[in-house]
Each structure stands twice: as C-alpha cells, then as structure tokens.
C-alpha positions in Angstrom: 79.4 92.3 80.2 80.5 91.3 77.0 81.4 94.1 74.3 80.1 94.0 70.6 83.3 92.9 68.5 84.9 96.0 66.2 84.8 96.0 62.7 88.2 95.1 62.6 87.5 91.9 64.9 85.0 90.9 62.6 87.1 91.5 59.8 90.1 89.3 61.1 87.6 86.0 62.3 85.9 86.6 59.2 88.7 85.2 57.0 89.5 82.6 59.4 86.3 81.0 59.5 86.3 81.4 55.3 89.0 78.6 55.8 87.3 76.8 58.5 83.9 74.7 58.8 81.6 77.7 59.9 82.1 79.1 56.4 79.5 79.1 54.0 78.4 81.6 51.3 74.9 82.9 50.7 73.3 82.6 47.1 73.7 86.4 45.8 69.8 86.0 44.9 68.6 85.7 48.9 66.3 87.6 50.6 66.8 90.8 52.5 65.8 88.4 55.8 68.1 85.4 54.7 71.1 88.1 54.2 70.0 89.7 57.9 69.6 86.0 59.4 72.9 85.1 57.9 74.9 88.4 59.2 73.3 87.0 62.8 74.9 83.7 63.0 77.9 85.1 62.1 78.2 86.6 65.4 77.8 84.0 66.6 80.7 82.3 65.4 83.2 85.2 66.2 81.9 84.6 69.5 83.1 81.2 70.0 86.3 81.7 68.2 87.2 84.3 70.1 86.1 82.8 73.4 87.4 79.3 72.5 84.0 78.0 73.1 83.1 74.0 72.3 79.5 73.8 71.1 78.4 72.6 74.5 80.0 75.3 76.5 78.0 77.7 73.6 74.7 75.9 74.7 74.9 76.3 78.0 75.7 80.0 77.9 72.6 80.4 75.7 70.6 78.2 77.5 69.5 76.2 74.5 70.6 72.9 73.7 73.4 72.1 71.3 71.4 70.8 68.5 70.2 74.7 67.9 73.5 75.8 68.3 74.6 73.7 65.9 72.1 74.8 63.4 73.7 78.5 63.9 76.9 77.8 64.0 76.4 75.9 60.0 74.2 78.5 59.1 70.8 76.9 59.2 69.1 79.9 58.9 65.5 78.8 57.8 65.6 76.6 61.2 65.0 80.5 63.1 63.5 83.6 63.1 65.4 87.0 63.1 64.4 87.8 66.7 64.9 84.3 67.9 68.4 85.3 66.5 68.5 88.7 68.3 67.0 87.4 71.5 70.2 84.9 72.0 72.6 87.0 70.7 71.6 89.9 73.8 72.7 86.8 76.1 76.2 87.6 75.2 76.0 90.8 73.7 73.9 92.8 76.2 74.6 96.3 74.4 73.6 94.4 70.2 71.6 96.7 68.6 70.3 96.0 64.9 70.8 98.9 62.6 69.2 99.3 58.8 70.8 100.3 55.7 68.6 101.1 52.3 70.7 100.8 49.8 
C-alpha cells in the first residue's frame, strides 16, 4: 500500500515539476472545481516522479490507457470529472481522502 505524500514531499516535487513539462499555472479566475480538478492531477504527477514512472507504466497501474493519462499528467482538466479523478487516484493511494476548506 502506497502512502499519501507529506506536505513536505509535495512541496519538494512541486518546484521540480514548475521547471519541468507537467507544469502549468491555473488562470487566478477558475472555478472552485477547476482549482479542486487541478490540485488532483497534481498527485498525480508526484506519483510518477517519485516512482520514476513512464506514462505507459502509469497506464497500466491505473488501468486506463495512456492517452487519459496523458491528459492528467498536462493538466487537461475539462477532459474529467472530480470523481473520475478521485476514483484513479484510490488505485495508488488507497488511504486519499478529500478534505474542504471555506475560505
């Protein structure tokens, strides 16, 4: 069983990938669901980093092909839904739990 990465994990891929190809900003003006949907791929991408994943390897382990993963791993976000999200990310992350902050 995997383990959710640490804040400080996060953190540390974070400003690798802001240097890599998986980086890409959202528009300060999106939606509550884009912002969520966008937070979700980015899992994903620690995920492979840290696992030294190719794309194909990533499919396979989701069980979806690697055209979808492709779409999450640039940030496609309008190609799914937020529990289409959650739903692949408990494949590697049995223990993921969503939490909500109103700000």
């Amino acid at each position: 069983m995997s383990k959710f990465p640490s804040s400080k994990e996060i953190k540390s891929v974070s400003k690798k990938l802001k240097k890599g190809l998986a980086s890409h900003s959202l528009a300060a003006s999106a939606s509550a669901v884009d912002r969520a949907k966008h937070k979700l791929c980015s899992y994903f991408i620690i995920y492979v980093e840290e696992n030294e994943l190719s794309q194909k390897e990533f499919a396979e382990l989701l069980g979806i092909d690697e055209a979808l993963v492709s779409k999450i791993l640039h940030y496609q976000i309008q190609s799914f839904t937020t529990d289409r999200l959650i739903r692949y990310l408990s494949t590697i992350y049995p223990d993921f739990e969503v939490e909500f902050k109103v700000a």
